[in-house]
N, C-alpha and C positions, 0 to 999 in steps of 0.2 A: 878632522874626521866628521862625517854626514851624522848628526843624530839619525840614530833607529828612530823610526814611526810605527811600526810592526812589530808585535809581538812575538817573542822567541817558540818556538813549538815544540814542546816535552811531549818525548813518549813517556808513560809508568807500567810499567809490567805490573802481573798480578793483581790488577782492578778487584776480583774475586774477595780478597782477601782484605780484613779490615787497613795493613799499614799501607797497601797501594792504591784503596779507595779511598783511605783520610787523604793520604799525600794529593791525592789527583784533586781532589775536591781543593785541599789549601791552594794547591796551584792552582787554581780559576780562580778561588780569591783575589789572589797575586794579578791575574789578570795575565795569565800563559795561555796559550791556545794548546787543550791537552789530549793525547791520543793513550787512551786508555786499553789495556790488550789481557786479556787471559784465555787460558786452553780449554775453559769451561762456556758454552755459549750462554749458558745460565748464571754467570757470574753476576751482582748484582749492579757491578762495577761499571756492565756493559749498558746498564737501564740509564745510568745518571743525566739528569739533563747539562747540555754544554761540553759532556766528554766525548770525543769523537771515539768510538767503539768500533772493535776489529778483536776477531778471535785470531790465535796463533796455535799452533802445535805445540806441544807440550817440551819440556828443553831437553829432556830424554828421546826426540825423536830426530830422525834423520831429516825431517822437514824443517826444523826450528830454524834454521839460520839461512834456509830459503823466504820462511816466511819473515823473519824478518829484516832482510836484505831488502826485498819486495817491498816492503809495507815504508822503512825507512826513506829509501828511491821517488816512492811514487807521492808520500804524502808529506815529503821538506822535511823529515823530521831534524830538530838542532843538538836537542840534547837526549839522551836515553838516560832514567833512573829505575834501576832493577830492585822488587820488593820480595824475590824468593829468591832464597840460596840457590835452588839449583841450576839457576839459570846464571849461576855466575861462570863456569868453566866454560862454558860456548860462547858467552860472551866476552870474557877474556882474551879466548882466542882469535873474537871474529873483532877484535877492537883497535886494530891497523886499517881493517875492511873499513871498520863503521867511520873512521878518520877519512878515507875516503871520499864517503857520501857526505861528510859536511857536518859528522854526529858528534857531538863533545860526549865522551863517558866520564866516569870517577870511579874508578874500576881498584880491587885491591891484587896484589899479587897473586896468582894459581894455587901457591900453599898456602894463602890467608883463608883463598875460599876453601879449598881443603879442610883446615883447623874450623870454619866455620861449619860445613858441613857434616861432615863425621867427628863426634866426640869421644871416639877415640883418640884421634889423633889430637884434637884440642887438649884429652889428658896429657898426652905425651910432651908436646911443646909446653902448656904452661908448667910440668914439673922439671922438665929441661933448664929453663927461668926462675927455680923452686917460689916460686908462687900457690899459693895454699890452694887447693883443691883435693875434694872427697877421693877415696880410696878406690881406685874403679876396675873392673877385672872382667877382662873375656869368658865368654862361656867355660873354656878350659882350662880355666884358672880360679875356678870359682872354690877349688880346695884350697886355694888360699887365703881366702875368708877369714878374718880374727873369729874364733867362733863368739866374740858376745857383738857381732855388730849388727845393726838393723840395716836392714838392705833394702835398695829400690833398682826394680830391672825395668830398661826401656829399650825404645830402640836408639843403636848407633846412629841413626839418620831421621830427621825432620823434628819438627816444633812442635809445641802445644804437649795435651798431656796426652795423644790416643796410646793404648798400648802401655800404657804406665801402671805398674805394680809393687806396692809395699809387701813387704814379707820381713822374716825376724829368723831364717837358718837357711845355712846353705842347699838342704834337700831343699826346702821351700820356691830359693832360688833356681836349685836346676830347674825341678816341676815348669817355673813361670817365664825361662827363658826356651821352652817348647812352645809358647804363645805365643814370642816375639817374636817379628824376621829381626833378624840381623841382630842378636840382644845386647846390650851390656849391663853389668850388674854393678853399682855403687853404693856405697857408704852412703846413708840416708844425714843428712845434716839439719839440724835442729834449730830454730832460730826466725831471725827476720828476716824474709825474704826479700832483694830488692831488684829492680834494673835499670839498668843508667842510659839514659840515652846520648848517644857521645857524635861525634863530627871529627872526624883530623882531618888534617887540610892536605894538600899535595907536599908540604915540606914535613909534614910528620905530625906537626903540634895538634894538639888534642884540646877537646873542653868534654865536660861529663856534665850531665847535669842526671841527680839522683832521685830516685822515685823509690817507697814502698809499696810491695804490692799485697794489698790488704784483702782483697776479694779476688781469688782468680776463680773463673770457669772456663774448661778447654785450652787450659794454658794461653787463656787472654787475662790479661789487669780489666776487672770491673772495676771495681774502687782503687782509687790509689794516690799517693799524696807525695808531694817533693820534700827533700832533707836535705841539710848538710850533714857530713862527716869527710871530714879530713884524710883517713885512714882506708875509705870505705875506696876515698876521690882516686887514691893514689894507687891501689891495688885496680881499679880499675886500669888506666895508663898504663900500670905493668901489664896488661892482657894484652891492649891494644897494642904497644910498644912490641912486646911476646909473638905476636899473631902475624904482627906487620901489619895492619887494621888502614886501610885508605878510604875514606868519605865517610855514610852514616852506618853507625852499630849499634847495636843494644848489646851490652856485656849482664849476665845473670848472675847473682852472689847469695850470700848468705852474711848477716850479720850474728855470731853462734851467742849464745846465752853462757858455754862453756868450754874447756878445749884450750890447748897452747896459741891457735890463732884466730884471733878473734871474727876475721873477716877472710871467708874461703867462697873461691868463685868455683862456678860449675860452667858455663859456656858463654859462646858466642855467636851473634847475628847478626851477617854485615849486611844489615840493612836499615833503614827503618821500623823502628819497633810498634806493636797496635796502640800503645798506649800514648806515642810521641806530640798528640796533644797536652797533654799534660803538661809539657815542656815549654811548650809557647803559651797554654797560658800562664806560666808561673816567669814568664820573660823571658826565656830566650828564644833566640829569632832563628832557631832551627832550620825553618823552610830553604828562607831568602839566601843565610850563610851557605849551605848544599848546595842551592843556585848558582850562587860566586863560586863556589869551588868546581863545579860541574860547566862552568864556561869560564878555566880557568883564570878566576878574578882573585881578590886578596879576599880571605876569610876576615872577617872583625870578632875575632873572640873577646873583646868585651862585650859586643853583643849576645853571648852565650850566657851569661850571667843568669842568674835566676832567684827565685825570693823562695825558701824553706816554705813548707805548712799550708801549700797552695793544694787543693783538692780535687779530684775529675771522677767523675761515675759516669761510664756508660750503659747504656742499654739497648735493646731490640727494635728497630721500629722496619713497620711495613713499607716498605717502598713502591709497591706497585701490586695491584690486581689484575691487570689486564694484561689481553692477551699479547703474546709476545710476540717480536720479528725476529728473529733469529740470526744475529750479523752473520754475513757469510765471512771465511778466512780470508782475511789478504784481499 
């Protein structure tokens, strides 16, 4: 077979957003020629130098899968990696199509995306599996509340914290579930909070590698450092195993201070998570393993490996003053 001379061309969805402007950025490292895309023409993702920029329509539109039928077509793209959930059900779908045009994906099942978007339904499946997670209840079920429990209502759909409310009695929670769209009301858990960023390959097998997250704002990890635990590893893999979880996730937990189990998760993100630096620099080689999997090659999970106690602080920096060009779609 002819060695490649040319570099593979990855698209990254959600440039916007910090885990699809790190990825995009690692990947130029790596040396990929990368098409970076978000529904925002102000994403910051679209300024980068080196990333080829193109906005799309948002994945709730009727246009999405024109634009990105179009966009894949006209600029060779090889492989696609999607960094918002919602974008995974149209992609799912259209991922026979994208086979067509020459796209490698690493796509999870319809009901992984599912269980990864709405937390409801991730309640449902991980206590299906009885895997330890917080007490979680519909707005119309919110009389069933233990009356001594602390509650927190968010919404059923999306990441980070917007929308997020502590409260300590059930009136408290109806009140705050008129705030939310779409709300659900959970048992508030107490404890370390961690997230693991994980990889399974096309045959199932998994590697986790664990983070604590010591600073969050906006439901991003500012600070945050790698551990092991044993206990922590394995309830992890129950998720993904649970979920049906295929290529990169972030699974969210709790390590409790008290309580019959010790370690109870709350959700899922089949994607790349913001903080999945961390992970590479504490050794493992997250990037490159997603690569192989994503142009289906063998994953090397010892390369997943990684060193406890290793630290990552992000922060804010300006990217640009000047005035902007505004990609056009597609």
């Amino acid at each position: 077979m002819q060695e490649r001379t040319t570099p593979r061309r990855i698209l990254v969805t959600g440039v916007g957003g910090a885990p699809g402007l790190d990825l995009a950025m690692e990947l130029l490292k790596l040396g990929y020629e990368v098409i970076g895309t978000d529904s925002n023409p102000l994403a910051p993702g679209l300024l980068t130098p080196g990333i080829i920029a193109r906005t799309v329509a948002r994945a709730d539109s009727p246009d999405y899968a024109r634009d990105l039928r179009e966009l894949c077509a006209g600029l060779g793209v090889e492989g696609l990696v999607p960094t918002v959930e919602h974008e995974l059900p149209p992609l799912i779908t259209m991922q026979e199509e994208l086979k067509g045009l020459g796209v490698s994906t690493l796509l999870p099942p319809l009901a992984a995306a599912k269980a990864s978007i709405d937390k409801a339904v991730f309640d449902q499946v991980v206590r299906k599996h009885r895997i330890p997670t917080p007490a979680t209840f519909l707005p119309d079920e919110i009389d069933q509340v233990p009356g001594d429990c602390q509650l927190v209502v968010k919404p059923r759909r999306g990441q980070g914290s917007k929308d997020l409310y502590f409260c300590s009695t059930k009136e408290q929670a109806k009140v705050l579930c008129g705030l939310v769209t779409n709300p659900i009301v959970q048992e508030r858990v107490e404890g370390q909070e961690f997230s693991a960023d994980c990889l399974v390959d096309r045959q199932g097998r998994a590697s986790v590698v664990l983070r604590k997250r010591l600073m969050v704002h906006g439901g991003l990890s500012l600070v945050a450092s790698t551990f092991h635990d044993a206990e922590a590893t394995a309830r992890v893999k129950d998720v993904l195993a649970a979920v049906g979880a295929v290529g990169p996730a972030d699974v969210q937990g709790f390590i409790t201070h008290d309580g019959s189990d010790r370690v109870v998760m709350t959700e899922i993100n089949l994607r790349f998570a913001a903080g999945f630096l961390l992970s590479e620099a504490a050794g493992a080689d997250m990037v490159r393993q997603t690569v192989n999997a994503l142009f289906h090659r063998d994953v090397d999970h010892d390369r997943l490996r990684y060193q406890p106690d290793v630290y990552l602080t992000k922060y804010v920096a300006v990217l640009s003053t000047e005035a902007r060009n505004v990609p056009k779609r597609v």
